[in-house]
TIZA-843145 format. One line per field, with one value per residue (C-alpha): z, x, y. Coordinates in Angstrom, 3 decimals, always signed. Each point is the difference from the previous one (the first is absolute). Last residue first. Example, Ala and Ser with C-alpha at 12.3 -4.5 7.8 and 13.67 -1.06 7.14 Angstrom:
BEGIN
zz	(+7.140:+0.660)
xx	(+13.670:-1.370)
yy	(-1.060:-3.440)
END
This chain:
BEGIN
zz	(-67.224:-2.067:-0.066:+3.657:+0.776:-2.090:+1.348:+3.420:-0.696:-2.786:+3.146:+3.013:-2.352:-0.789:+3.541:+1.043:-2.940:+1.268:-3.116:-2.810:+1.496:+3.086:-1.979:-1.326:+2.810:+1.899:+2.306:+3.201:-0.276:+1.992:+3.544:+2.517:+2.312:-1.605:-3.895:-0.280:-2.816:+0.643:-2.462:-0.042:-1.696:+0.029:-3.490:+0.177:+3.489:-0.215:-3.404:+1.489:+2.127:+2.977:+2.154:+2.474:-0.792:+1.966:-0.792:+1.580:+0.194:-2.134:-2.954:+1.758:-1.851:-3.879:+0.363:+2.665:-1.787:-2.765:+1.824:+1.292:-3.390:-1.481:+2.876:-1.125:-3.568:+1.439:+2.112:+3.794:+2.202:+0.119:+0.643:+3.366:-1.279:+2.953:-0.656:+2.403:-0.381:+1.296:+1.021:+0.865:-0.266:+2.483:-1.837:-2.755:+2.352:+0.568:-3.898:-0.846:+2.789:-1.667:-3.450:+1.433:+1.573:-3.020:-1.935:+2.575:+0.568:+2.030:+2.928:+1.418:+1.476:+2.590:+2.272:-1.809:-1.444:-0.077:-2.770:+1.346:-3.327:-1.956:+1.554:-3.101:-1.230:-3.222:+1.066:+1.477:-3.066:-1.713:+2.215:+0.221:-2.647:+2.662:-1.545:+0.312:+3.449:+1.189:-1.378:+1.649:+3.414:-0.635:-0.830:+3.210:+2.520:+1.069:+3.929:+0.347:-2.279:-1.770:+2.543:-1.318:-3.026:+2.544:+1.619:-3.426:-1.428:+3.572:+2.698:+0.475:-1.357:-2.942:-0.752:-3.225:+0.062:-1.896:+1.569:-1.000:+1.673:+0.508:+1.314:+1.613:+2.870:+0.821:+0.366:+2.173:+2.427:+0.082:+1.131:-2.584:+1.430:-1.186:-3.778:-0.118:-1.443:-4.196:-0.534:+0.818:+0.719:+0.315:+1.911:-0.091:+2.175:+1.685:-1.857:+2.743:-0.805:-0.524:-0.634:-2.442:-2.926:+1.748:-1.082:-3.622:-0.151:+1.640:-2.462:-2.629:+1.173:-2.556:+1.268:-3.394:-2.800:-0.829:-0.389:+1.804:-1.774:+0.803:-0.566:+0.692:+2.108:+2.215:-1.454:+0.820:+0.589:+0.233:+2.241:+1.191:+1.743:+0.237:+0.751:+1.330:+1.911:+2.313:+3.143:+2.100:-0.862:-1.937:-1.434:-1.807:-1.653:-1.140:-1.587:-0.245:-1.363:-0.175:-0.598:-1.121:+1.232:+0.165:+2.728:+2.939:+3.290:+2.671:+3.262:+1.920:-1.638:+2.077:+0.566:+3.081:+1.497:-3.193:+0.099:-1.462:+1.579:+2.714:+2.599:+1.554:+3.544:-0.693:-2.027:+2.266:+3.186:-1.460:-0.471:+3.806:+0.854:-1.890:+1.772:+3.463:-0.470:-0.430:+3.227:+1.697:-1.069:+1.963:+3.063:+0.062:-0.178:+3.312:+1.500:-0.260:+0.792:+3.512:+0.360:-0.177:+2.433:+3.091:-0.938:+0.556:+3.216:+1.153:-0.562:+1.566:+2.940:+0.228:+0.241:+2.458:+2.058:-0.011:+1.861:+2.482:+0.467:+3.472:+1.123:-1.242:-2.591:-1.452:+0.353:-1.724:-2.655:-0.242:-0.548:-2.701:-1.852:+0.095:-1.734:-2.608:-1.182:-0.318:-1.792:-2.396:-0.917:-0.496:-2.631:-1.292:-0.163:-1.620:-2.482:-1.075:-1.063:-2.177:-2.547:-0.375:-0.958:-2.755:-0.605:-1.805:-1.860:-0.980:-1.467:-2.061:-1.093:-1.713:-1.124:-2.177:-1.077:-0.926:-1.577:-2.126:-0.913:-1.325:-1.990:-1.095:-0.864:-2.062:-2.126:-0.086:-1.084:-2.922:-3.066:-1.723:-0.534:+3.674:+1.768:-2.158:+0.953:+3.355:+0.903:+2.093:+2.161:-0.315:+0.811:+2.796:+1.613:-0.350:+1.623:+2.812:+0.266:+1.014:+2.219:+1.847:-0.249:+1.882:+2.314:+1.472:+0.125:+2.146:+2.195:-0.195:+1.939:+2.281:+1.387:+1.077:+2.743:+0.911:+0.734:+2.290:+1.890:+0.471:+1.812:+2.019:+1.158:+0.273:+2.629:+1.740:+0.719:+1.406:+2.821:+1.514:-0.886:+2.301:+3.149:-0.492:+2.315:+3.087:-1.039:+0.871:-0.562:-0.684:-2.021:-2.323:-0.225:-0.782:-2.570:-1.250:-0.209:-2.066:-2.350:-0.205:-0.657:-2.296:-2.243:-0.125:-0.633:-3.167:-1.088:-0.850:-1.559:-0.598:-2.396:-1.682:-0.323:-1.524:-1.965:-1.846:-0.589:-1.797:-1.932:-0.442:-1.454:-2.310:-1.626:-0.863:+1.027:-2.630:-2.870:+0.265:-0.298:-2.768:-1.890:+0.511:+2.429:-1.618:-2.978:+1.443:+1.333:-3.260:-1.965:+2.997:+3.007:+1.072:-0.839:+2.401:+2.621:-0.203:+0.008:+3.447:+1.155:-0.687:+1.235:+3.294:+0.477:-0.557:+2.771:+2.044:-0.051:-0.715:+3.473:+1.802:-0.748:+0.827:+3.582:+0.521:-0.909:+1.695:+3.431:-0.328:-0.089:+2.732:+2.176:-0.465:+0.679:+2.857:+1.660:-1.039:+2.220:+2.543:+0.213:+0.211:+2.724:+1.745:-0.088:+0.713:+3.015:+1.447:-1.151:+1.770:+3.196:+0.278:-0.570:+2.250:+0.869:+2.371:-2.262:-3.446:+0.844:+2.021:-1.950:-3.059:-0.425:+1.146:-2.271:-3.172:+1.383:-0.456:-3.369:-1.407:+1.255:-2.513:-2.897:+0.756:+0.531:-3.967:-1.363:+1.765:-1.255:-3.839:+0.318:+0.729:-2.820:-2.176:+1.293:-0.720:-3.491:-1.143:+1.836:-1.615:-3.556:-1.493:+1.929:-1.035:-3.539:+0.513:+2.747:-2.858:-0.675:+3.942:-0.398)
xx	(-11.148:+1.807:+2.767:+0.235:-0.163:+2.879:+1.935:-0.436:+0.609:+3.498:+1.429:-0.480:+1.367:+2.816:+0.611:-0.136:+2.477:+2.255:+2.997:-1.361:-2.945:+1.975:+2.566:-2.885:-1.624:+3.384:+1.484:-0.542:-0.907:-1.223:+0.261:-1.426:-2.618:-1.797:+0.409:+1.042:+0.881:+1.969:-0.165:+2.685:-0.563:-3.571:-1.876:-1.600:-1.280:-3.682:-0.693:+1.219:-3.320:+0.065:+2.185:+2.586:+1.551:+3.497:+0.738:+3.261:-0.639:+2.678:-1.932:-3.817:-1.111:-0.210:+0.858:-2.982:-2.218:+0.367:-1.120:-3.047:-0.748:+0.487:-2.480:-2.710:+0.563:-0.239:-2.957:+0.225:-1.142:+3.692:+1.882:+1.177:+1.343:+2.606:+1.194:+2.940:+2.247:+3.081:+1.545:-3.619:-1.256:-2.582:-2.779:+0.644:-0.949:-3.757:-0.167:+0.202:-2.929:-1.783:+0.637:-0.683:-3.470:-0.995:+0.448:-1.525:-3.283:-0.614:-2.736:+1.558:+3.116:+0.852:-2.229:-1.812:+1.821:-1.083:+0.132:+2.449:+2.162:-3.073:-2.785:-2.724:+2.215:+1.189:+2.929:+1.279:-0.975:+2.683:+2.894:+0.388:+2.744:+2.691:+1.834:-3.015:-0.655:+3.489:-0.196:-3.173:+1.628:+3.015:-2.079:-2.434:+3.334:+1.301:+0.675:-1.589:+1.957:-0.760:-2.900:-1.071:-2.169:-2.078:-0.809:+0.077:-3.093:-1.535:-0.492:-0.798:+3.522:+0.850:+1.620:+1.018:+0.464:+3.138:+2.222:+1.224:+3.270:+2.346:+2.950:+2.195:-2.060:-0.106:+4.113:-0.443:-2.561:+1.650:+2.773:+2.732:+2.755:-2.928:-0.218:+3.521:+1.462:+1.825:-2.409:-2.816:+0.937:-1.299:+1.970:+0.550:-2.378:-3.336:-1.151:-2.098:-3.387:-1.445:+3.604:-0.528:+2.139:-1.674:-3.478:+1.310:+1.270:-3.553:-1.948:+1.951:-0.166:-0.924:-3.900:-1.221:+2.275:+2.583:+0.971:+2.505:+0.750:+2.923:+0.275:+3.420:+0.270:+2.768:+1.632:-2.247:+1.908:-0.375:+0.504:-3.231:+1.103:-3.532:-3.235:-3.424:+1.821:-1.850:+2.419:-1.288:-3.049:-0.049:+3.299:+3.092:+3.208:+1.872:+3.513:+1.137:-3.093:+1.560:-1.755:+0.741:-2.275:+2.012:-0.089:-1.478:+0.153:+2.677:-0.608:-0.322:+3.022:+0.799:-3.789:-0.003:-3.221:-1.223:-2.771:-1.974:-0.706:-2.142:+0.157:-3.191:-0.247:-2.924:-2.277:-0.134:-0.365:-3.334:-0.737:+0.583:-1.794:-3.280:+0.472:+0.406:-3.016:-2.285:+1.575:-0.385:-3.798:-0.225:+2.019:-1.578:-3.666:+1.320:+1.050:-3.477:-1.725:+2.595:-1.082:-3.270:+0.234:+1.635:-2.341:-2.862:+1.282:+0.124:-3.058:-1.158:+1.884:-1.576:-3.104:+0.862:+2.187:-3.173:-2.113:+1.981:+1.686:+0.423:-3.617:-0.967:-2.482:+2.834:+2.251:-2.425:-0.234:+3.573:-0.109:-2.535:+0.416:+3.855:-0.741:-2.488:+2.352:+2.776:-2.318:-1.032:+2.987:+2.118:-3.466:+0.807:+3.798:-0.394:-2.707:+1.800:+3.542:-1.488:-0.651:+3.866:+0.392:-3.159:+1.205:+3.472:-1.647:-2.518:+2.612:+1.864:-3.352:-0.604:+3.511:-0.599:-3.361:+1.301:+2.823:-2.200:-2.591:+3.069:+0.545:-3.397:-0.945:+3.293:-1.514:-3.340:+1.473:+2.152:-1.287:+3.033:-0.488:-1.018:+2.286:+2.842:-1.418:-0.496:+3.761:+0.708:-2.866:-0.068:+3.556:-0.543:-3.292:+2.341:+3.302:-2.410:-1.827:+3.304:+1.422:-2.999:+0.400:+3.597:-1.524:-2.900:+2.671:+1.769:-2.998:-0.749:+4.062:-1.074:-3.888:+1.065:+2.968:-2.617:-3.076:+2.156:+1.148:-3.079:-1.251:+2.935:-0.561:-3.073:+0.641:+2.603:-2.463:-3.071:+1.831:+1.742:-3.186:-1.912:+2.325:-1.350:-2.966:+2.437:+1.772:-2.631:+0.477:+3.365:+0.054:-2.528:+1.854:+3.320:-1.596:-1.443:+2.737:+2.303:-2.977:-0.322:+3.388:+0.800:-3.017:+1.045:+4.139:-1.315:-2.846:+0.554:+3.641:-0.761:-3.022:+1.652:+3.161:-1.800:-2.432:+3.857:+1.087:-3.209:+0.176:+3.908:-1.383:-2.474:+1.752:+3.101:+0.342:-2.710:+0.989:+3.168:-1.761:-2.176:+3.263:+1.264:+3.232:+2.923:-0.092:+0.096:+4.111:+0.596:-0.891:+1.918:-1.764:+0.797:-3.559:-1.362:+2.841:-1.670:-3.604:+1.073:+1.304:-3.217:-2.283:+1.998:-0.325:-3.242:-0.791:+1.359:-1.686:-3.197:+0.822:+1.348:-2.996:-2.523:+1.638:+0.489:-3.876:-1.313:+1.717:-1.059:-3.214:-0.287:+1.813:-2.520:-2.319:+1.381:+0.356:-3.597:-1.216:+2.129:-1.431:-3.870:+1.779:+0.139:-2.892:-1.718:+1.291:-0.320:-3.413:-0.499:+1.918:-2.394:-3.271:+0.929:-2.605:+2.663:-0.849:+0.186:+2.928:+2.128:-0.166:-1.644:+1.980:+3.549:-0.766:-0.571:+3.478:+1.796:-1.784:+1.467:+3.825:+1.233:-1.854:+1.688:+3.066:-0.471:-0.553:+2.881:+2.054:-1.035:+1.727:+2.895:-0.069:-0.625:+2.138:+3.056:-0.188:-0.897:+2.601:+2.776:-1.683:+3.418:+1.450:-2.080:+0.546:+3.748:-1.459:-0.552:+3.552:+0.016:-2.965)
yy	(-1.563:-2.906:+3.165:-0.029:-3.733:-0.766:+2.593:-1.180:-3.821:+1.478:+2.154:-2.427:-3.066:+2.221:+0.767:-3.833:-0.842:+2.166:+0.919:+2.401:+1.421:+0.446:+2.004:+2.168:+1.135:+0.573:-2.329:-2.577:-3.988:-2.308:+1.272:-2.131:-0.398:-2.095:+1.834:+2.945:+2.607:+3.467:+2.531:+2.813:+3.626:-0.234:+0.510:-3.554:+0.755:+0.955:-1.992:-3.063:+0.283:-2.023:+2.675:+1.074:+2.956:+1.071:+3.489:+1.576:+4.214:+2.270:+0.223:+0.285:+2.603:-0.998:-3.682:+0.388:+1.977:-2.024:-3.194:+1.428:+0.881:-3.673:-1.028:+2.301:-1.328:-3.852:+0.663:-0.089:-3.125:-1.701:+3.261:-0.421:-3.693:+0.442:+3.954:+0.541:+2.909:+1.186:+2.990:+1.047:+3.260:-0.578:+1.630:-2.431:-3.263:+1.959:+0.742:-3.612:-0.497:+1.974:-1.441:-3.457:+0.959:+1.398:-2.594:-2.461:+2.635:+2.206:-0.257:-2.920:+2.196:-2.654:+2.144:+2.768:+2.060:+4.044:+2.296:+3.123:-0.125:+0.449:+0.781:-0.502:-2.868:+0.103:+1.853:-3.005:-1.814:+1.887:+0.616:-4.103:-0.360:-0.944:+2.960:+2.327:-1.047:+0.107:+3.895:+0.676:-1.216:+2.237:+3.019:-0.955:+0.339:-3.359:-0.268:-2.928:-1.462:-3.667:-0.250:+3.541:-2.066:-1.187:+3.679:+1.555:-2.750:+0.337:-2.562:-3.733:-1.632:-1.242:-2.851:-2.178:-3.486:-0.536:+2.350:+3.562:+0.489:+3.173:-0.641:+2.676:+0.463:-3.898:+0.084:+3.101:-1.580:-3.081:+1.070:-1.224:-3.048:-2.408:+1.145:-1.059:+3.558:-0.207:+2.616:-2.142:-3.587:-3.093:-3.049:-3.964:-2.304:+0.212:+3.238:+2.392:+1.189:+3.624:+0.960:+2.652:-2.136:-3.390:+0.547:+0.221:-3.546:-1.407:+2.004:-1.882:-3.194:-2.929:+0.070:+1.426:-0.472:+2.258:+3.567:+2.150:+3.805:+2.477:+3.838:+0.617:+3.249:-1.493:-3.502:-2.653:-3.045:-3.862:-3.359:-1.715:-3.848:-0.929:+1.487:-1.483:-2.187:-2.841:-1.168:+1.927:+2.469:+3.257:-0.616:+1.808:-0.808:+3.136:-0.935:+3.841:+2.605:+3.197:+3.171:+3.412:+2.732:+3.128:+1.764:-2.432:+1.165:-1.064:+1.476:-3.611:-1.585:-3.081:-0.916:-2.447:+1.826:+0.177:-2.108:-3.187:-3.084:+1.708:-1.841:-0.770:+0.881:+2.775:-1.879:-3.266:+2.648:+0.664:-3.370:-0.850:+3.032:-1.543:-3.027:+2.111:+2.455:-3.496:-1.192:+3.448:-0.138:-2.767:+1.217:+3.290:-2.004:-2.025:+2.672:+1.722:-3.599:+0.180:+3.405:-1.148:-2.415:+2.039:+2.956:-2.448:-1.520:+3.675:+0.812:-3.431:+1.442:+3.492:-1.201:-2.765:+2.604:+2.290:-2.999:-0.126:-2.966:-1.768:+0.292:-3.630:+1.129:+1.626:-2.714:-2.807:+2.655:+0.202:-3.698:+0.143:+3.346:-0.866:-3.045:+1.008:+2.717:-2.374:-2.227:+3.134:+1.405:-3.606:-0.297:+3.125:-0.275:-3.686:+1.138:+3.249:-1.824:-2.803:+2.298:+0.542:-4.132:+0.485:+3.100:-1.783:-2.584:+2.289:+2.877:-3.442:-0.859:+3.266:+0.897:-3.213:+0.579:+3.522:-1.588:-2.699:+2.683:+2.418:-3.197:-0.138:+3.057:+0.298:-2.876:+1.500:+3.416:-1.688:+1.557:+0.465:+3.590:+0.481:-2.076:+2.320:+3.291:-1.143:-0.805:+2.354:-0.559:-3.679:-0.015:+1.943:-1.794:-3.454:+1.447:+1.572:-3.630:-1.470:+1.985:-0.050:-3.837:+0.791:+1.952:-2.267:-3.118:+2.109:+0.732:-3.939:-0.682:+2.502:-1.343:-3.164:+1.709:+2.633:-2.411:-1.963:+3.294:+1.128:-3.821:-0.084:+4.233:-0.974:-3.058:+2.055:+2.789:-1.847:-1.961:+2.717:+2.309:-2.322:+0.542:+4.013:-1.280:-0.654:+2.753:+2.653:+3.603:-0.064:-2.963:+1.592:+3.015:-1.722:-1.851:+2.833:+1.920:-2.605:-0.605:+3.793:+1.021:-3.819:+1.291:+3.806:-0.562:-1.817:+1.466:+3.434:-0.467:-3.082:+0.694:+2.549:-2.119:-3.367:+2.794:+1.433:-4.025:-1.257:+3.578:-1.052:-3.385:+1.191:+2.949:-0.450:-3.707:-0.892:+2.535:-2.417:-3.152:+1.171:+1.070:-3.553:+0.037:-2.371:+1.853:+3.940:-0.994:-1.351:+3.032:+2.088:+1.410:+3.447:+1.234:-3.155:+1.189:+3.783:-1.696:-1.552:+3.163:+2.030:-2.900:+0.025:+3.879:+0.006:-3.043:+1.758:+3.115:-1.744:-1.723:+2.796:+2.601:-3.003:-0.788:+3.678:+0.910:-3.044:+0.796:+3.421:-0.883:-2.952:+2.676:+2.165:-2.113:-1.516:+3.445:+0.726:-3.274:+0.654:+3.204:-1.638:-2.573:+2.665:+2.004:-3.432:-0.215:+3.557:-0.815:-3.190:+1.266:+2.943:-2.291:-2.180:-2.310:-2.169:-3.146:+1.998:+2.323:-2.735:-3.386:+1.424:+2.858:-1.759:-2.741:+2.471:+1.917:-3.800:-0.793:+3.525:-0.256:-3.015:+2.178:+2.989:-1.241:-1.433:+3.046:+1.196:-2.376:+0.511:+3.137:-1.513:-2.247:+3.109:+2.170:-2.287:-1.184:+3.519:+1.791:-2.711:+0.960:+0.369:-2.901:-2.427:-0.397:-0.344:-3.095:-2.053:-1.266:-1.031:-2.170)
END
């Protein structure tokens, strides 16, 4: 718990009023059933109305001091929780942002939107209710007993007996009900990943027709997170029988043998009044406790998963980085006998050796699945290789920060982004800085200027989330324009042009042999058509490099580029 104690300190006041306020709440309520006996066994038998009033007046005090106290006790508990609990969601989204590729695949996205906001709510009503709970359940239980045993022992015996067997019986119902709280999370988990890829992928379920099939698996996981819930309440519904029925044959008891003393002249009749109050306060503190506890074992699974997030190394920093203020300045890059996997044992690339001499415009086709995403993904370090070296500027990418390594490369990915916002405010990503002239001249390079002024706001048209309100051409020449703003030394494009036309495309690519002279160009793409003019080609096949030249000396010596060329070519003039 030590790690967590950072989130503590800040709101030390907090954490500290409101227990104690919660103590005099609870004084109160120890005090109250002793001034009712003293009314009843001196004001009401002596008919004194004086000593009734003067009574009464103070226990009505009492009664506002324990309110107050019950209200400030709330307000610190609750301002220390969500303060907390802020504070903890905040770092753990700062570790999620730090995560590598690798790091994000062994948590689902589900999993992670789970502990971000399920599990640290779990953990932020665990401290609330603590906070006014905790110190308030063992208080009263603690001055109860001592009450009752003050006023008569022989009749407080019971509790001896009463107490240990609950506390048996809570303690049971805790140690079942953990292991099923864990199970709740994780199916949680489970139906978040489902409701978000149904979500983001509606579009798709829709054109295919496939709502009755997503109906049914999100059916299965609700089902699922159903029974898992039950199986869990069932043990935690157990809880409120036991302390009622311990409630009521402790009650029964003391009614019965302090009756026999009352009717005996050695109890007077005020003590027995004030002695089943106290028996009550006795048990439900011991339910209160008991509720902590439970939702304590919930709060504890989801902590667990919390802490999951926040001790996993991040496989990618640059702690170790041997030039930290290096920036790239040219934009040459070295690939030396790169072998790299996503798994053990499985390589997606192979023993990669090449250059890219600064400002070369260089193109990588090949079939689908034979790694060229995967080669690219290593040049801004989004992954680390397993064996040999890349190098930018003659630098290992991992003796760069990563910080200035990722500002000098600007990437446009295969799925295309957008975030909920503005046309400027997206398009600022690549400089946030970036004065409207710049971000019009990006636009006009990236040949999206026009259907931004189509819009009736123009520049200030808002996104919606994942930008689904443009569509795929558009979305690639924005985010084309969003890598320009940075000014990149280099320059990713993975198939970023895939959903544009051919003569749009062939003006993106002037503007950049036009304007981008001194900038490294790596083009990833299906067409041959979009890299053909590139200075260098590089062909692979599984992983490996087949073949790497000019348009035309391919042509003339890789049989896999020719057979690229003459199936494309074929199919354009048959269209």
């Amino acid at each position: 718990m030590k790690r967590y104690g950072k989130y503590i300190r800040p709101y030390w006041k907090s954490f500290l009023f409101g227990p104690i306020l919660m103590v005099t709440e609870v004084v109160g309520e120890v005090l109250l059933p002793a001034f009712m006996a003293d009314i009843i066994n001196i004001g009401a038998v002596r008919h004194d109305i004086t000593y009734i009033i003067s009574r009464g007046l103070v226990m009505l005090v009492t009664a506002l001091v324990m309110m107050a106290g019950g209200i400030g006790g709330a307000y610190f508990s609750a301002r220390a929780a969500i303060s907390f609990a802020a504070d903890l969601r905040s770092d753990v989204f700062r570790k999620v942002q730090e995560f590598s590729f690798r790091n994000i695949d062994t948590f689902s996205t589900g999993s992670l939107i789970t502990r971000l906001t399920n599990d640290i709510t779990q953990v932020q009503n665990m401290i609330m209710m603590g906070l006014r709970l905790l110190l308030r359940a063992p208080g009263m239980l603690i001055g109860a007993v001592i009450m009752a045993f003050l006023m008569n022992a022989e009749l407080a015996v019971i509790l001896l007996i009463v107490i240990p067997l609950l506390a048996c019986a809570i303690g049971a119902v805790i140690f079942v009900a953990y292991p099923r709280f864990e199970i709740v999370q994780k199916k949680i988990d489970a139906l978040n990943s489902r409701i978000q890829e149904a979500l983001v992928g509606a579009r798709i379920i829709k054109s295919f027709v496939r709502g009755s099939f997503e109906e049914e698996k999100f059916a299965r996981s609700n089902e699922e997170l159903k029974e898992a819930g039950l199986a869990a309440f069932r043990v935690v519904i157990l809880n409120m029988p036991i302390m009622m029925l311990a409630m009521n044959v402790t009650t029964l008891a003391v009614v019965w043998f302090g009756g026999r003393q009352v009717l005996a002249g050695t109890m007077p009749v005020g003590d027995l009044t004030a002695f089943t109050t106290y028996i009550v306060q006795v048990l439900m503190s011991l339910m209160i406790l008991a509720m902590v506890l439970l939702q304590s074992s919930r709060a504890v699974a989801g902590l667990k998963r919390i802490t999951e997030v926040l001790d996993t190394a991040v496989d990618l920093s640059d702690e170790a980085a041997a030039s930290p203020d290096a920036v790239i300045e040219r934009g040459e890059i070295t690939f030396e006998d790169v072998t790299f996997s996503y798994y053990k044992g499985v390589p997606v690339l192979s023993d990669l050796s090449f250059r890219i001499e600064a400002g070369e415009t260089v193109g990588i086709i090949g079939a689908t699945g034979c790694g060229k995403t995967s080669l690219v993904q290593l040049i801004p370090r989004l992954y680390d290789v397993d064996k040999g070296r890349v190098c930018v500027d003659g630098i290992d990418v991992r003796d760069y920060s990563l910080r200035r390594l990722r500002d000098g490369v600007g990437m446009v990915l295969q799925k295309n982004v957008l975030f909920s916002g503005t046309i400027t405010e997206n398009l600022r990503w690549g400089d946030e800085n970036a004065e409207m002239d710049d971000i019009r001249a990006v636009a006009a390079s990236a040949q999206a200027a026009g259907f931004i002024s189509a819009f009736p706001e123009g520049y200030e048209t808002s996104l919606h989330q994942g930008g689904v309100n443009v569509s795929g051409g558009q979305k690639q020449r924005l985010c084309i324009a969003r890598a320009l703003l940075k000014k990149p030394r280099v320059l990713i494009l993975d198939d970023s042009t895939s959903a544009v036309d051919t003569a749009t495309e062939a003006e993106i690519r002037r503007c950049f042999s036009e304007q981008l002279k001194d900038t490294t160009k790596i083009i990833i793409a299906q067409r041959i058509t979009s890299v053909m003019n590139a200075d260098k080609i590089i062909v692979m096949e599984e992983g490996r490099i087949a073949d790497m030249g000019t348009h035309d000396e391919l042509l003339g010596r890789c049989d896999a580029y020719r057979e690229i060329h003459e199936s494309q070519m074929s199919r354009e003039v048959s269209a």
